[in-house]
C-alpha positions as CSV (number, residue, x, y, z in Angstrom):
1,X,16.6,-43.7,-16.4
2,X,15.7,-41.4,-13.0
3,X,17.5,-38.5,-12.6
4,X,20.4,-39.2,-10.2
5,X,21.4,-35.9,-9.9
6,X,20.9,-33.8,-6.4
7,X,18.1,-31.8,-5.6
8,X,18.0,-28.3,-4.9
9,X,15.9,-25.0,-4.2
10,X,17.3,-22.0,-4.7
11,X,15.8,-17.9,-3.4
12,X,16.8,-14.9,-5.3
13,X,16.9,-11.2,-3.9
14,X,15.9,-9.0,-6.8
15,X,17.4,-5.7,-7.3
16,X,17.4,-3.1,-10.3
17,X,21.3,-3.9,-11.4
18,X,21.7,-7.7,-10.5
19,X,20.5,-10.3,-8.3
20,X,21.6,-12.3,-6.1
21,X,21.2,-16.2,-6.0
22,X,21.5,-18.7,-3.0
23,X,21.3,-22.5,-3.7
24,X,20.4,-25.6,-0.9
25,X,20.6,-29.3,-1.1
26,X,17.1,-30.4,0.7
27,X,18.8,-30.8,4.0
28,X,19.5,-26.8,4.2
29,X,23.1,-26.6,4.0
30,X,24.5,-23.9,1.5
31,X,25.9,-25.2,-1.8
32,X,26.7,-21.9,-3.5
33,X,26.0,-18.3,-3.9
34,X,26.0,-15.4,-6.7
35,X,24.8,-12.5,-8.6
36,X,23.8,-11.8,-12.0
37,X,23.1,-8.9,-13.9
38,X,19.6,-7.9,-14.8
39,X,19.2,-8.4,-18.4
40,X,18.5,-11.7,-20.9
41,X,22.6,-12.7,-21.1
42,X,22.6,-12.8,-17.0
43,X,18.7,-14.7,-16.9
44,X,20.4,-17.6,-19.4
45,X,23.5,-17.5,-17.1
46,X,22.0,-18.0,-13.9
47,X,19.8,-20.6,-15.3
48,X,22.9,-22.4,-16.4
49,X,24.6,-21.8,-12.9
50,X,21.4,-23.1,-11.1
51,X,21.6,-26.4,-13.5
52,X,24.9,-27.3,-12.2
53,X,24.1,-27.3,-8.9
54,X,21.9,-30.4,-9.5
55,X,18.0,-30.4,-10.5
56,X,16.4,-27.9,-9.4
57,X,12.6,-28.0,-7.8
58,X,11.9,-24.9,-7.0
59,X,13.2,-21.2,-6.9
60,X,12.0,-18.8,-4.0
61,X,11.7,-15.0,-5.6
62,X,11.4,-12.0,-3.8
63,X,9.6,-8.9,-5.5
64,X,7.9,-11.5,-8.6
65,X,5.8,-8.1,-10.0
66,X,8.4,-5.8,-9.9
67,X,12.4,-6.0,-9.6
68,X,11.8,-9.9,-10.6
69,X,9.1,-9.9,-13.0
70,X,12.0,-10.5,-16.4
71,X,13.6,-13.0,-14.4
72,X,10.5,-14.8,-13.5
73,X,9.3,-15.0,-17.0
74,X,12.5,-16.6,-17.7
75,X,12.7,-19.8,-15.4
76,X,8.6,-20.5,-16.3
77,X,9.8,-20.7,-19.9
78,X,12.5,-22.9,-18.7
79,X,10.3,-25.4,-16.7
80,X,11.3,-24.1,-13.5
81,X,8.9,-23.9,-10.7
82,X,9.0,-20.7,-8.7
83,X,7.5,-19.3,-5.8
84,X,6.9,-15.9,-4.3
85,X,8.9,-15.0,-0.9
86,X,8.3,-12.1,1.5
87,X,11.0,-9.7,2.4
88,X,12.2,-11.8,5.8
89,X,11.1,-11.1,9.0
90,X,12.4,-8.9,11.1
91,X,13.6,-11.2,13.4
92,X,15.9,-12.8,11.1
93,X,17.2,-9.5,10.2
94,X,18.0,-8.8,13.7
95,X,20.0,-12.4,14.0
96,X,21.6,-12.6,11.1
97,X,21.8,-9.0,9.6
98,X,21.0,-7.7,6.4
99,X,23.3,-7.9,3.2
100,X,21.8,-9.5,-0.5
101,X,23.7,-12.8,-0.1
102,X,21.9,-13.5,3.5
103,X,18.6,-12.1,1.9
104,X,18.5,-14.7,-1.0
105,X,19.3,-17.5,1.2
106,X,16.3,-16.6,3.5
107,X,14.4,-16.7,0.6
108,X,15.4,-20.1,-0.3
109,X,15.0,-21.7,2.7
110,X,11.6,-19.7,2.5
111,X,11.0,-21.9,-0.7
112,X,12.6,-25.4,1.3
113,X,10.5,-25.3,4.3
114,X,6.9,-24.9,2.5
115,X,6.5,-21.5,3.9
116,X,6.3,-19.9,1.0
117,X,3.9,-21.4,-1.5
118,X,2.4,-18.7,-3.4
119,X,2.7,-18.9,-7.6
120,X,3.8,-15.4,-8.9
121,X,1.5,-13.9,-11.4
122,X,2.4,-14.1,-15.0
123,X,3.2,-11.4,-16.6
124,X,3.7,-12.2,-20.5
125,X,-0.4,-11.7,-21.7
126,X,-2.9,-9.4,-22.0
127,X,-3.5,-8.8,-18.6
128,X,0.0,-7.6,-18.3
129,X,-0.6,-5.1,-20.8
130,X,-4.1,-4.0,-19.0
131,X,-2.1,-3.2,-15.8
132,X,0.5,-1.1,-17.5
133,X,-2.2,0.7,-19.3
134,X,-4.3,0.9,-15.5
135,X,-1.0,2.2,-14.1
136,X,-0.6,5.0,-17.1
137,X,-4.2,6.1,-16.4
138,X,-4.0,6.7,-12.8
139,X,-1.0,8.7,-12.8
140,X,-2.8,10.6,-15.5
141,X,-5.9,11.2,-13.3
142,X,-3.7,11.9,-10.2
143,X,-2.0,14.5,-12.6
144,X,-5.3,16.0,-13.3
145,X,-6.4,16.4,-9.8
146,X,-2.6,18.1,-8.9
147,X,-3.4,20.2,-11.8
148,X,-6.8,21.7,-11.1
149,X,-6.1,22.1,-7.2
150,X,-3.1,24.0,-8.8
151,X,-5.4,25.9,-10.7
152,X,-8.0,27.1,-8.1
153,X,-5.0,27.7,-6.1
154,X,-3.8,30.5,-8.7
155,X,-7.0,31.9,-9.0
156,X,-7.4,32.6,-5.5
157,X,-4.3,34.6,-5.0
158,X,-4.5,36.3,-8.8
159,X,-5.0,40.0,-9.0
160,X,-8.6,41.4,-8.5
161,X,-9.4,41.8,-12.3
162,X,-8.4,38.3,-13.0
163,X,-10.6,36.9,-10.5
164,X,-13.8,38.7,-11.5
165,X,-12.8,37.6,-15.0
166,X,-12.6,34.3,-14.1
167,X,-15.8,33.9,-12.0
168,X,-17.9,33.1,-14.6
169,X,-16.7,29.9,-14.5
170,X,-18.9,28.3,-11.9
171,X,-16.9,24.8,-12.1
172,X,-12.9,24.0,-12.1
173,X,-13.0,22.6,-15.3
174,X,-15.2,25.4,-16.8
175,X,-12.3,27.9,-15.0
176,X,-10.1,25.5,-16.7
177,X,-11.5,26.1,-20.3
178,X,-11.7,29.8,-19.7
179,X,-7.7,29.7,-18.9
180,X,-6.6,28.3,-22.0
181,X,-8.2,31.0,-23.9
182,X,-6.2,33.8,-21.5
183,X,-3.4,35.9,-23.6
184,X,-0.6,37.1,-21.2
185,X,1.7,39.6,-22.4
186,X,5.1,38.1,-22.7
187,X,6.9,41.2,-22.6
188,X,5.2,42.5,-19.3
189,X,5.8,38.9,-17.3
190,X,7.5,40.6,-14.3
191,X,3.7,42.1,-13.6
192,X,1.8,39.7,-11.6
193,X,-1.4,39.8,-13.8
194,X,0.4,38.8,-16.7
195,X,2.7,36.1,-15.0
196,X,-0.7,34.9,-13.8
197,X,-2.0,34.6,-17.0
198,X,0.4,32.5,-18.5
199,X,0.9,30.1,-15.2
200,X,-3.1,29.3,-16.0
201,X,-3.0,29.1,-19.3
202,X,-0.1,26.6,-18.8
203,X,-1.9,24.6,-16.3
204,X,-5.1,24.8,-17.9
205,X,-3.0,23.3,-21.4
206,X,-2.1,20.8,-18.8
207,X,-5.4,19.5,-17.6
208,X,-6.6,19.7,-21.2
209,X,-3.7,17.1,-22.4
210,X,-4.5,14.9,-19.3
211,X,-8.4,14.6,-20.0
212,X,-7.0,13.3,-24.4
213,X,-4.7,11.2,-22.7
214,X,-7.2,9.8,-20.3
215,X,-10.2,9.6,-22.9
216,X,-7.6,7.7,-25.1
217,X,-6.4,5.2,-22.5
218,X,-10.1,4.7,-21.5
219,X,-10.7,3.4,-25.0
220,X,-7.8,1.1,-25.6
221,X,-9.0,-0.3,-21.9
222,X,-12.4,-0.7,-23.1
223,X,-11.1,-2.7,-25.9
224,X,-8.8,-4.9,-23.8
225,X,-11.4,-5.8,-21.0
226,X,-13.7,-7.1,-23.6
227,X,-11.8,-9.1,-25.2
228,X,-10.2,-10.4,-21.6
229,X,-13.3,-10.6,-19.5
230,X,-16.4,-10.2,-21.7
231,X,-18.8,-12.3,-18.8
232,X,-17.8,-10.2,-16.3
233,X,-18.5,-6.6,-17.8
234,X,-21.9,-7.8,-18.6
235,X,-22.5,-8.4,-14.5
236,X,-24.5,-5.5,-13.0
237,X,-22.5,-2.6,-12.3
238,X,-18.8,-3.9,-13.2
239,X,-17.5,-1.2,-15.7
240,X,-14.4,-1.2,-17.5
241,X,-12.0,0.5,-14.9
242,X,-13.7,-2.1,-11.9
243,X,-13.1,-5.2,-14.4
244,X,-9.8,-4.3,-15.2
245,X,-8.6,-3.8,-11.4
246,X,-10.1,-7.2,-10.7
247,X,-8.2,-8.8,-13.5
248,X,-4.9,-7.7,-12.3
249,X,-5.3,-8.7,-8.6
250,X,-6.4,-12.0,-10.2
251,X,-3.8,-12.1,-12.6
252,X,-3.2,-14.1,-16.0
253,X,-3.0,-17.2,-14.4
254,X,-6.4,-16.9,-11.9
255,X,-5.6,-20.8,-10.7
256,X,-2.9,-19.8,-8.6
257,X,-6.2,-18.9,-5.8
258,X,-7.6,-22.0,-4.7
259,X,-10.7,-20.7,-4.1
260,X,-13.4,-17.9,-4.2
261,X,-12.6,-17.8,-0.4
262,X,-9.0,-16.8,-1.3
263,X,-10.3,-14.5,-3.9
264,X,-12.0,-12.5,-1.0
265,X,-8.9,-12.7,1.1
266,X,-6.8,-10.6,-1.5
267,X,-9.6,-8.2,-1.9
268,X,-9.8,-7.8,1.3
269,X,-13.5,-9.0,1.5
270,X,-12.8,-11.9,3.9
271,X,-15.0,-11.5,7.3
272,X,-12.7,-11.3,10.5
273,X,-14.7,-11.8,13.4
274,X,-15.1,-9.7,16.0
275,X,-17.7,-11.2,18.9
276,X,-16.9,-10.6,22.2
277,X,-19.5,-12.4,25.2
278,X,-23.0,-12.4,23.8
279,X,-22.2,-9.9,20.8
280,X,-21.7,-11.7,17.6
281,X,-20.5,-10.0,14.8
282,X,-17.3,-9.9,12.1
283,X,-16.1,-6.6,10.7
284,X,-13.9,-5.2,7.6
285,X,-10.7,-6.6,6.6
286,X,-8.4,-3.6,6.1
287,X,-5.8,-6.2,4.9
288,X,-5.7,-7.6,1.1
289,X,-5.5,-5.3,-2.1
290,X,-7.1,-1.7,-1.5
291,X,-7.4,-1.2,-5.1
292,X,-9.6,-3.8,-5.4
293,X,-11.2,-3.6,-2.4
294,X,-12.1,0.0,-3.6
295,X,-13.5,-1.5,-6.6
296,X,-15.7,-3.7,-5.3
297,X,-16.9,-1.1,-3.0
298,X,-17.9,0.7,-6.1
299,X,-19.9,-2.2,-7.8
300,X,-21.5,-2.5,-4.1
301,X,-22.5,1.5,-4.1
302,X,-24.0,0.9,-7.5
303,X,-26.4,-1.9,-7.0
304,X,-27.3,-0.1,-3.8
305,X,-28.6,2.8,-6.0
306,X,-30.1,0.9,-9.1
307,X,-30.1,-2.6,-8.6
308,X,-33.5,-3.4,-6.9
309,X,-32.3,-6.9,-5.3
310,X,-29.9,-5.4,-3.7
311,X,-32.0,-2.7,-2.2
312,X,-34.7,-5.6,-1.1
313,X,-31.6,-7.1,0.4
314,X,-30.2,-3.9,2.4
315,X,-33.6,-3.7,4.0
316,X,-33.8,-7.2,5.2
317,X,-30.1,-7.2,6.3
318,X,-31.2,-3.6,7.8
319,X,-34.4,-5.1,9.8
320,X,-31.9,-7.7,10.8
321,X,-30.0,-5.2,12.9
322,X,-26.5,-4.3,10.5
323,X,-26.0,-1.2,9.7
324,X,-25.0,0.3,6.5
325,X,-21.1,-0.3,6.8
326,X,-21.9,-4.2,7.4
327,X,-24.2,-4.3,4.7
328,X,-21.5,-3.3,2.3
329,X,-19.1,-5.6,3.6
330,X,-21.7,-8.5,3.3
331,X,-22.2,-7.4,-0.1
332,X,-18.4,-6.6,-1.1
333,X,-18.4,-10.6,0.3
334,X,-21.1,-11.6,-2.6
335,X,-19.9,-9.6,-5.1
336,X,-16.3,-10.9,-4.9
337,X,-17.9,-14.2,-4.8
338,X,-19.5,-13.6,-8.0
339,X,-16.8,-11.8,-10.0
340,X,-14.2,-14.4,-9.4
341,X,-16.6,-17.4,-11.1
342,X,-16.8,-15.1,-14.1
343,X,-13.3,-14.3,-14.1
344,X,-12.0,-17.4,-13.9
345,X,-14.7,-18.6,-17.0
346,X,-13.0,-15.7,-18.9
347,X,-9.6,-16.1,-18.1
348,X,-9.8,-20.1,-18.6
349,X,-11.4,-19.2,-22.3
350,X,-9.0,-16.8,-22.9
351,X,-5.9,-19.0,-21.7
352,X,-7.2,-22.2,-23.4
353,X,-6.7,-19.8,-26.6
């Protein structure tokens, strides 16, 4: 027996306390609107709500990797297709104002007209748990860098004494190392020398937590990355941190980019031309995910230094006329090229497990 019943799409605008839902029948008019709270209770009853509506083919979701991520996970274990939707455009905004319920139905008719398309990442495996460890570390870093600046701050303005004590440090961190060993006088803190004391020897207790925390973090990553993406930590210069960025712009579920090509796009690695009359040339794409646009950039400096195909190849791509930010896009190009073949042979192992 076919299924009778009517089809719909529905779009969700995601928020931290509830969300709100919009459903369509395929010729765009409204059939029904509501929110639900954000927990397991309100994912099952909006589920059920959507159900009644008809059969539904698809669910246009705004914010899949962040407000939307428990949600999501709940209508992919239910067999329901979803989609990711931009915030809508500004001129929509301006037409029809802005409130949650108008919101959710722009995403849905997002999800009806084909213009959005893209698959949300999924966000139940390990690659999950590397981003949440990736996120951890670079607070911890940028927490480490607030910490020292702090710290040479300090030093600066400290009384005369302190300074010249502190000199023989010839490094931040080795200024760092010889704060934690100061002993400020408690009872004398309204002094400066001994308020300044105890302000390094906090921070320096600081950056000293940070690097453990760091160090430790490094190690589980390590671990993680392996087992996730052992092919492509063995290419030349991809280390653990670079691997790890690259798997969570890929995501879990890496078939969701078509291609290498739109690999590159999200890296921001794509060429965008830029000729003009006899001048033919493309330049960076400033678009696409810094992150892991900064990573490949990385990989690149790397095989510039040690790799020695990849010097042969500068100096051709040199004698050719490009200069040394083209070169690195060119190779950014290759190398995103490269990465995504091994990712998707690891992630394609790792998933058919």
């Amino acid at each position: 027996m076919t299924d009778q019943r009517v089809v719909v799409v529905a779009g969700v605008d995601a928020h931290t306390d509830e969300h709100h839902i919009a459903v369509l029948d395929l010729q765009g008019r409204l059939l029904g609107a509501g929110a639900f709270p954000t927990n397991a209770d309100g994912y099952r009853r909006l589920i059920h709500w959507l159900h009644d509506h008809g059969r539904v083919v698809r669910v246009g979701v705004e914010s899949t990797g962040a407000y939307a991520a428990g949600l999501v996970r709940a209508l992919v274990a239910a067999g329901i297709d979803v989609v990711e939707v931009n915030q809508p455009h500004p001129h929509a905004r301006q037409r029809l104002g802005k409130s949650d319920p108008i919101d959710a139905e722009l995403a849905a008719r997002a999800a009806l007209s084909g213009t959005a398309t893209a698959a949300p990442k999924h966000t139940g495996r390990i690659v999950e748990a590397i981003r949440q460890l990736a996120v951890v570390r670079t607070g911890a870093l940028k927490a480490r860098t607030a910490a020292l600046q702090q710290l040479d701050d300090l030093i600066i303005t400290a009384p005369e004494a302190l300074r010249d004590q502190l000199r023989h440090g010839r490094t931040l961190k080795a200024r760092s190392r010889l704060c934690s060993k100061l002993r400020p006088d408690l009872e004398r803190l309204h002094e400066p020398a001994q308020a300044a004391k105890l302000a390094l020897r906090s921070l320096a207790r600081r950056i000293n937590e940070l690097d453990r925390e760091t160090q430790e973090l490094d190690r589980q990553l390590e671990r993680l990355v392996a087992a996730a993406a052992p092919s492509t930590v063995q290419l030349f210069g991809v280390g653990t941190q670079a691997a790890s960025q690259l798997l969570i712009t890929a995501g879990q579920n890496i078939d969701r980019l078509k291609s290498e090509a739109a690999f590159a796009k999200i890296c921001g690695t794509a060429p965008i031309p830029a000729s003009s009359g006899r001048t033919t040339r493309h330049r960076l794409d400033y678009g696409g995910d810094r992150q892991a646009n900064r990573a490949l950039h990385m990989i690149a400096v790397c095989r510039l230094r040690y790799c020695d195909q990849t010097r042969t190849y500068a100096a051709k791509r040199t004698a050719d006329g490009l200069n040394r930010r083209e070169i690195l896009r060119c190779l950014k190009r290759y190398i995103a090229r490269q990465t995504y073949h091994a990712l998707r042979a690891d992630l394609e192992a790792l998933n058919s497990t």
